[in-house]
Kinemage of the C-alpha trace (Angstrom):
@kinemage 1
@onewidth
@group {chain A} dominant
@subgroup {mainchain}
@vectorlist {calphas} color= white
{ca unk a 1} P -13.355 -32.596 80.015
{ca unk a 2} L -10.113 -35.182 79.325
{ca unk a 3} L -7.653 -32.673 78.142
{ca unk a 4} L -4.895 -34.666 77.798
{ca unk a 5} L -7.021 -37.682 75.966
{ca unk a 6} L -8.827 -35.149 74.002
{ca unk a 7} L -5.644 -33.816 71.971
{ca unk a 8} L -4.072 -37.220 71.769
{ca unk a 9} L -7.405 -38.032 69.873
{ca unk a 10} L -7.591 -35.048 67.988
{ca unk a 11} L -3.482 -35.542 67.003
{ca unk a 12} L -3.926 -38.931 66.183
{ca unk a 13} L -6.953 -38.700 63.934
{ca unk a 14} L -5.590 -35.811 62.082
{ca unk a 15} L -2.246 -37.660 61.517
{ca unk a 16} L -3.983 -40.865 59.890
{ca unk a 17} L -5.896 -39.013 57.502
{ca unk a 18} L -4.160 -38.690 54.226
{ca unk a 19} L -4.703 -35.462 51.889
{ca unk a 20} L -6.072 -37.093 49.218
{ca unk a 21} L -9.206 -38.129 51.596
{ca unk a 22} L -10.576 -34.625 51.638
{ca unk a 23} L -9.626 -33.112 48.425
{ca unk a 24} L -6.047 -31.845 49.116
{ca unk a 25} L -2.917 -32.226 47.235
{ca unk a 26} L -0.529 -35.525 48.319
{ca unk a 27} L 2.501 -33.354 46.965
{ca unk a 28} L 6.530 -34.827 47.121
{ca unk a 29} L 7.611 -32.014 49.436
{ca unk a 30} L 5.156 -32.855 52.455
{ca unk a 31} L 6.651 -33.521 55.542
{ca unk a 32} L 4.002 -33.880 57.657
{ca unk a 33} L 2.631 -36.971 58.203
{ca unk a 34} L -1.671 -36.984 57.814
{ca unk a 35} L -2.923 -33.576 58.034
{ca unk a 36} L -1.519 -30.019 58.769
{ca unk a 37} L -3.308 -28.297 61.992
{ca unk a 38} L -3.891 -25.246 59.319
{ca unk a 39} L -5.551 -27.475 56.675
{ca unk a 40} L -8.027 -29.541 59.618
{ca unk a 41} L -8.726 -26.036 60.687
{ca unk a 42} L -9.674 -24.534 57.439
{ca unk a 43} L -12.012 -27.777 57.013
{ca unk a 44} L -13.824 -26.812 59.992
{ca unk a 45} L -13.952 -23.193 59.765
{ca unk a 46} L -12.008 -22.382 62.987
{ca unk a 47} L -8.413 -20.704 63.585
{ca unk a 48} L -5.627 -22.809 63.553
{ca unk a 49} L -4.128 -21.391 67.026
{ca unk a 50} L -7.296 -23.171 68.417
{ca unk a 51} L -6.616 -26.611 67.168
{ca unk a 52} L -2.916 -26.008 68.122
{ca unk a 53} L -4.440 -25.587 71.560
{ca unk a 54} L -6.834 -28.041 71.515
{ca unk a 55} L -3.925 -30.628 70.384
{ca unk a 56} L -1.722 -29.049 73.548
{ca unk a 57} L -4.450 -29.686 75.825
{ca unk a 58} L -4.735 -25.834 76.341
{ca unk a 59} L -7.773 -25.077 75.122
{ca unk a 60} L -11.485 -24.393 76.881
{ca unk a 61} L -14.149 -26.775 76.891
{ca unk a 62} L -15.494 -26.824 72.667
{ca unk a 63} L -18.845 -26.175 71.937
{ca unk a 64} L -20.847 -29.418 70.718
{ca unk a 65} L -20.801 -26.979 67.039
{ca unk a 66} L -17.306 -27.252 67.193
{ca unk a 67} L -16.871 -30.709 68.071
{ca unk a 68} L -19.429 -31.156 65.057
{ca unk a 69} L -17.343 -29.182 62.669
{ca unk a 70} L -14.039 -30.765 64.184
{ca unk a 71} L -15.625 -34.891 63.280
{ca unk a 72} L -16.343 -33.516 59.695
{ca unk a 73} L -13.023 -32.081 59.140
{ca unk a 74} L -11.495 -35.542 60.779
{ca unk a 75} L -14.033 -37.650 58.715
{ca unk a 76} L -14.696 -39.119 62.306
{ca unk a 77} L -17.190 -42.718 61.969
{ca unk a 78} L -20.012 -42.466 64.267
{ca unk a 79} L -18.131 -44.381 67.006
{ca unk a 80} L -15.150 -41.833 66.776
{ca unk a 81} L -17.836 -38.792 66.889
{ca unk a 82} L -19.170 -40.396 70.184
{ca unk a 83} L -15.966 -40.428 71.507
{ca unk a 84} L -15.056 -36.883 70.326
{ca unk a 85} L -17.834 -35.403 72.331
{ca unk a 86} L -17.182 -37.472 75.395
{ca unk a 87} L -13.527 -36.410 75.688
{ca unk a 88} L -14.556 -33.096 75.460
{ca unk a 89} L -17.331 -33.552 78.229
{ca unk a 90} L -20.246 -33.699 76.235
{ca unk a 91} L -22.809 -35.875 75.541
{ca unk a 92} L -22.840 -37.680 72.326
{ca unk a 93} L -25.878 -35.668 69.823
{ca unk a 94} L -29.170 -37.781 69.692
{ca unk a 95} L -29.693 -39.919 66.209
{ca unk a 96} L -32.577 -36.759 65.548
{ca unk a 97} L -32.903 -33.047 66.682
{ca unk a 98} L -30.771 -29.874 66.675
{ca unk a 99} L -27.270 -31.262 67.405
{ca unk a 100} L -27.355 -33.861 64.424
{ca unk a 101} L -24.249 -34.511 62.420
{ca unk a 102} L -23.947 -35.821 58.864
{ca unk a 103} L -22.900 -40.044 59.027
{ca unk a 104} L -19.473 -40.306 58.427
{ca unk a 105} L -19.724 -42.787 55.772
{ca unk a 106} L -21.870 -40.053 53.636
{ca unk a 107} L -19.087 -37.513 54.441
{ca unk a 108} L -16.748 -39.815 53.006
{ca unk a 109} L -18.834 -40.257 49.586
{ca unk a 110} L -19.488 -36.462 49.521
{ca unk a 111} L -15.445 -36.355 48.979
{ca unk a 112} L -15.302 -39.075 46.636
{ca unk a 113} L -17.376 -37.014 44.727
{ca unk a 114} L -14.822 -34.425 43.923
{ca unk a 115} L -15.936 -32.007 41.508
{ca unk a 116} L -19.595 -33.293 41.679
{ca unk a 117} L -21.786 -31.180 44.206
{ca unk a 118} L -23.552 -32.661 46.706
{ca unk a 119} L -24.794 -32.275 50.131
{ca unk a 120} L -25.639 -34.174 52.844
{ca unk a 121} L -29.510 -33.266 54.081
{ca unk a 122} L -31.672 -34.045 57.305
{ca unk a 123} L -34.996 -35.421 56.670
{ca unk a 124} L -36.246 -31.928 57.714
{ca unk a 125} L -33.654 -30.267 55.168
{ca unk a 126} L -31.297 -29.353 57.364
{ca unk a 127} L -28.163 -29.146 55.406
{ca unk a 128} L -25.587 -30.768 57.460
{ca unk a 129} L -22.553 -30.936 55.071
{ca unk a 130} L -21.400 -30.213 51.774
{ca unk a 131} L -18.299 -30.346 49.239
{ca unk a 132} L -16.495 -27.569 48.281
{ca unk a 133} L -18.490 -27.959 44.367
{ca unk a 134} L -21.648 -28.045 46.077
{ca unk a 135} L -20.568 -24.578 48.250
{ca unk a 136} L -19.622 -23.111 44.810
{ca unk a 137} L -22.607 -23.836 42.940
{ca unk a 138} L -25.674 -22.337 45.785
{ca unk a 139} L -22.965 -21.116 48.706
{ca unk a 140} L -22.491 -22.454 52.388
{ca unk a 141} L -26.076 -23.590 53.413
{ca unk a 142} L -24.495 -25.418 56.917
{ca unk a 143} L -23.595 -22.280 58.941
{ca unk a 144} L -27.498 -21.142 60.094
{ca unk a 145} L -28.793 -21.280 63.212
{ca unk a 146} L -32.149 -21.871 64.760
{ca unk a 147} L -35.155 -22.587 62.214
{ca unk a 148} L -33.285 -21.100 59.301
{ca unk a 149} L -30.775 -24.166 59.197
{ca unk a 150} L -33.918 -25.901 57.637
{ca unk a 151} L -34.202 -24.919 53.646
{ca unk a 152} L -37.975 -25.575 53.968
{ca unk a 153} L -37.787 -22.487 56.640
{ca unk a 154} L -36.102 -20.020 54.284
{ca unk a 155} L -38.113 -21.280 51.604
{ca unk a 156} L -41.257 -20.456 52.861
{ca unk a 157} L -40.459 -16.981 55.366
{ca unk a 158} L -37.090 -16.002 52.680
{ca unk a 159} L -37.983 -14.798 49.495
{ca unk a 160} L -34.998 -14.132 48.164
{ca unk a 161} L -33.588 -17.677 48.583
{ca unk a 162} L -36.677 -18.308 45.882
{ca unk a 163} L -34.191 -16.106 43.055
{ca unk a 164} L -32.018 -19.626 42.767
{ca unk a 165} L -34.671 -21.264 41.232
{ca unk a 166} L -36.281 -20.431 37.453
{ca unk a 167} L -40.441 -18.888 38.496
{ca unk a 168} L -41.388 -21.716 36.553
{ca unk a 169} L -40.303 -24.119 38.668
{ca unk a 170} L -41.140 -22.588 41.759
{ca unk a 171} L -44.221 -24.240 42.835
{ca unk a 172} L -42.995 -27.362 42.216
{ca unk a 173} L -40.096 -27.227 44.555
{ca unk a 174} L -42.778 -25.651 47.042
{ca unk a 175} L -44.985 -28.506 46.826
{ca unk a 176} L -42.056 -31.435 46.627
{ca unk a 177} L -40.789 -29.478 50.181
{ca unk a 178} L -43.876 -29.379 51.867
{ca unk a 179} L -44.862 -33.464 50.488
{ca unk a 180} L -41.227 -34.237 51.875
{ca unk a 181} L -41.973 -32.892 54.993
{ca unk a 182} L -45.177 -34.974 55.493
{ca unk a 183} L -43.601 -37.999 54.842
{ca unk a 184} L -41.093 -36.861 58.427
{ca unk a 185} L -43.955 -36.612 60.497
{ca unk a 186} L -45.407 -39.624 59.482
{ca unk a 187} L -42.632 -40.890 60.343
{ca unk a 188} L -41.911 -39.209 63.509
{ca unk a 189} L -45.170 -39.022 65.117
{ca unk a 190} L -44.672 -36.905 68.372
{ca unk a 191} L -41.597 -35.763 67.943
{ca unk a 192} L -40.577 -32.139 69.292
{ca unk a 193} L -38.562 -31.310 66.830
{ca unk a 194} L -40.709 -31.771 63.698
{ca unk a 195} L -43.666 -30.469 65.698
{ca unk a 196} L -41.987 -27.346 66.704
{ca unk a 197} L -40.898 -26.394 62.811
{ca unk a 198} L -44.164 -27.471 61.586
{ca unk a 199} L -46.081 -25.095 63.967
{ca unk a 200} L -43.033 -22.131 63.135
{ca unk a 201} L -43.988 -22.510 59.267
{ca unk a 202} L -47.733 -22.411 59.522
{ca unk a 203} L -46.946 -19.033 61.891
{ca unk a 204} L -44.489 -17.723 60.110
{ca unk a 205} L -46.141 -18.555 56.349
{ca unk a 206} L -49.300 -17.787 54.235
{ca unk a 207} L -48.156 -20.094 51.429
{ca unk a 208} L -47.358 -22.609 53.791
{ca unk a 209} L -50.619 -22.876 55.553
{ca unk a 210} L -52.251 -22.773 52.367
{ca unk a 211} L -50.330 -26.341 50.866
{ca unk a 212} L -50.255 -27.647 54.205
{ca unk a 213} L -53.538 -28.808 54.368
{ca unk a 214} L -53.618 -30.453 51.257
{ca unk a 215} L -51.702 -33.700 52.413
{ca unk a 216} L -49.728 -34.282 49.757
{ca unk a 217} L -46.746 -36.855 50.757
{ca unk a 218} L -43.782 -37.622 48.679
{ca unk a 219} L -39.988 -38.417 49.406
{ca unk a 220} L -38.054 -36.790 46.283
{ca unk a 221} L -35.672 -39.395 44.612
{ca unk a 222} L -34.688 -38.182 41.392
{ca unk a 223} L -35.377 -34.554 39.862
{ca unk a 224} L -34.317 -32.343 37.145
{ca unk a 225} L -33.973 -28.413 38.177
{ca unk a 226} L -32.756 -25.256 36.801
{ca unk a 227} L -30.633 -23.556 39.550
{ca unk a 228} L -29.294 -20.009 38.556
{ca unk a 229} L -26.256 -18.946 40.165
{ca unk a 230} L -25.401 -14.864 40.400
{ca unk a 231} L -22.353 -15.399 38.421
{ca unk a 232} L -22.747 -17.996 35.733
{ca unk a 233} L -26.051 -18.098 34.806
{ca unk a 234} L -28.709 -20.792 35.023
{ca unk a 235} L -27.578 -24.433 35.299
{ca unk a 236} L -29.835 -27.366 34.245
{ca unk a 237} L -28.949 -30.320 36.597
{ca unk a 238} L -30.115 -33.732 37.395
{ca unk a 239} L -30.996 -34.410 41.334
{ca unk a 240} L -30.533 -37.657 42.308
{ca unk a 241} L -31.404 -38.557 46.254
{ca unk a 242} L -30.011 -41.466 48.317
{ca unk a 243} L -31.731 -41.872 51.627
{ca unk a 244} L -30.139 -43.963 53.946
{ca unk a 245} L -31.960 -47.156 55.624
{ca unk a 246} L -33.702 -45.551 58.656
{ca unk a 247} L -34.838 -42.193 56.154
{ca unk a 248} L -33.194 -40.285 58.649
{ca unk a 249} L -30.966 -38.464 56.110
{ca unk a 250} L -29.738 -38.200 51.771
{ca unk a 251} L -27.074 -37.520 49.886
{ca unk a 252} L -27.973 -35.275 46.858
{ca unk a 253} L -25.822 -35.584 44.104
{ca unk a 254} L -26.282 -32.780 41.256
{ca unk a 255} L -25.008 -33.427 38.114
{ca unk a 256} L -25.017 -30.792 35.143
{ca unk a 257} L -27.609 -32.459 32.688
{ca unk a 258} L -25.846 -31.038 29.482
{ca unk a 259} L -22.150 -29.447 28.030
{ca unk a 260} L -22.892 -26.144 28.668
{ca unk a 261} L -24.265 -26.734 32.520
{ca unk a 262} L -21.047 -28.378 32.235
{ca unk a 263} L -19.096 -25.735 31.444
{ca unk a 264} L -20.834 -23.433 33.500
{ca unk a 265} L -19.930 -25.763 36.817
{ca unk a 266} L -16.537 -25.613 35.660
{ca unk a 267} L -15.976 -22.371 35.487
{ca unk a 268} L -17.627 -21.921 38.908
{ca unk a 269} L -14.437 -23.933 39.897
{ca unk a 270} L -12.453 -21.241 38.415
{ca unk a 271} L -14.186 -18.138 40.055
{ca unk a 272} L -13.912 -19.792 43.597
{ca unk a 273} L -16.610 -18.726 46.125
{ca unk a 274} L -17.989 -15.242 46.863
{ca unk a 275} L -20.759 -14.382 48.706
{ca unk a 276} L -24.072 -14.188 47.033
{ca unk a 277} L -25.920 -10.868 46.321
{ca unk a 278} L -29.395 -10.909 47.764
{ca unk a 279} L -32.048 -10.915 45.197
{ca unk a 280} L -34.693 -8.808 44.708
{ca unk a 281} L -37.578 -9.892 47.505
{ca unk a 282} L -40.783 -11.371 45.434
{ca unk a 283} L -43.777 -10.086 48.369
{ca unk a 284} L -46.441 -12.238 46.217
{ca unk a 285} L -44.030 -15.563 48.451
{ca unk a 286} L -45.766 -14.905 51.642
């Protein structure tokens, strides 16, 4: 680990980002040039005495999760992100498998997007980053660990997570999920990683190994769903996908579909975040 070159990066990088980048206020009365240490470590979820003593060249050795969280905070490009990890004595994550990261230049569009959600998703639906509309509107979906960072996962062994969607839309997202996933392993023929949550979901699944077998392949592009959030009701949005060149991963966009999805989105904006109430488990999932 390069201490020393590690928190010149880090203090450089955070200084030549303006506010405006990632959604904060540019106001007259900043001093600071770039970033504040508190604001890069509210965008990654960590405390701000730990960047202070990452940028000292105090800290211990990061976890590649941090460094992760760190490059989306710092809107690092891929090169930077390499980098990043190498300073910190890590290897750079592979293109695919646990350890990926969302491409900068999506990361960048995702805050272009302001008060649009989106998310950035894996092309096994891992969500891998998100704007703050897109956290308001179905929660934090980038903080899960193991198989359950995939939505496929929790769609198929998590009822509950079923209680965002309307029932009569239910088996369609089922069958789009399972069609999507298809079109990976095509895709990836061999591949551990794909393999390995295939063979979880036909374990861990009834419904899944009952739509598995029916082949069914189908990247979603463009969709229009009825999500229903806990405190504003249901919201009728259009889904629009962009998959970048090599399929490896899409930005969703959502956009409300008429006024009062509209209106319901901005008051969402209002509330601010809170964490969602499980829903009553539907045991006819399985």
């Amino acid at each position: 680990m390069q201490r020393e070159q590690l928190a010149d990066f880090l203090r450089r990088r955070r200084e030549a980002i303006r506010p405006a980048e990632v959604g904060l206020a540019d106001g007259p009365r900043r001093r600071t040039l770039g970033l504040r240490r508190e604001e890069v470590a509210a965008l990654a979820g960590m405390s701000t005495d730990y960047v202070i003593r990452l940028e000292q060249g105090r800290s211990s050795q990061p976890s590649t999760q941090l460094l992760g969280s760190l490059a989306r905070a710092l809107r690092l490009s891929d090169d930077e992100r390499a980098h990043l990890f190498r300073l910190a004595g890590h290897q750079p994550p592979p293109a695919d498998g646990v350890a990926r990261l969302a491409r900068a230049g999506l990361v960048r569009m995702l805050d272009l997007l302001g008060d649009t959600p989106a998310m950035v998703i894996s092309d096994l639906s891992e969500v891998l980053a998100q704007n703050r509309a897109s956290q308001l509107l179905v929660g934090d979906l980038t903080a899960f660990s193991g198989p359950r960072r995939y939505l496929i996962y929790r769609w198929f062994t998590e009822p509950e997570v079923h209680a965002v969607h309307i029932p009569e839309e239910r088996q369609h997202h089922t069958r789009q999920l399972i069609a999507d996933l298809r079109v990976t392993e095509g895709r990836r023929p061999g591949d551990p990683v794909v393999e390995r949550l295939i063979s979880r979901l036909l374990a861990d699944s009834v419904t899944f190994r009952r739509f598995w077998p029916q082949h069914e392949v189908g990247v979603r592009r463009a969709d229009r769903k009825t999500l229903v959030h806990p405190r504003v009701g249901p919201i009728l949005l259009d889904c629009e996908t962009l998959v970048t060149p090599d399929l490896g991963q899409q930005l969703v966009v959502l956009t409300p579909a008429d006024a009062e999805s509209r209106e319901r989105i901005d008051l969402l904006r209002v509330l601010g975040i809170e964490e969602f109430p499980l829903a009553e488990i539907d045991e006819n999932v399985r």
